[in-house]
N, C-alpha and C positions, 0 to 999 in steps of 0.2 A: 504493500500500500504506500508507503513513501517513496518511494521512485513512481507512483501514479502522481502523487501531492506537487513532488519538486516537478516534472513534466508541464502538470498544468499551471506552475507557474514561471514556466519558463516560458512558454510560448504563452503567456499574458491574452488567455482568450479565456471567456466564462466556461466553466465546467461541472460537469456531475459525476462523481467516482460512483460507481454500485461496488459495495462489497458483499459478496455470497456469503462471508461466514466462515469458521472454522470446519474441520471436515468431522465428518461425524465418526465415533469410536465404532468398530466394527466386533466381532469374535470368531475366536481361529477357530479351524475346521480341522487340520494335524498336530500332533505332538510335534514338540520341536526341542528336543532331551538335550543338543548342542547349545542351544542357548538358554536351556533352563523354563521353556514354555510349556503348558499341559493345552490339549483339546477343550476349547471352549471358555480360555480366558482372553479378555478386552486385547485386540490389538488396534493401535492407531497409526498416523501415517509415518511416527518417526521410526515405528517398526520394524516398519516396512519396508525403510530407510536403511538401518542398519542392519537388518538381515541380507538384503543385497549385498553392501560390501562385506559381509561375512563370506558371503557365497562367493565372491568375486578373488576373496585373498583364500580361500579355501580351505574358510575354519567349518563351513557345515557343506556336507553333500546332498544333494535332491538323488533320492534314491525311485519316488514315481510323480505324478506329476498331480497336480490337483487343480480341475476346474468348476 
């Protein structure tokens, strides 16, 4: 939201920012025993966040896939 703020006062024209909101808490569907998660507790978006770069430096493995 503040890089929308400085934007529209950079280019000194009237403006209207919409902000949608935070994102809503979600709940996991697998175990995830590498990072300490069980089936069916809150995950949110920073989660989601730092499971990726788990996965990516190759501290958890995706063993099947889940959609």
């Amino acid at each position: 939201m503040p890089g929308c703020a400085i934007a529209a006062v950079r280019h000194n024209r009237p403006t209207v920012i919409v902000y949608g909101g935070t994102i809503q808490v979600g709940e996991r569907h697998v175990d995830c025993p590498a990072m300490g998660y069980k089936k069916g507790d809150p995950v949110n978006i920073s989660d989601a966040f730092e499971s990726y770069g788990e996965l990516r430096c190759l501290v958890i493995v995706i063993f099947r896939g889940f959609d």
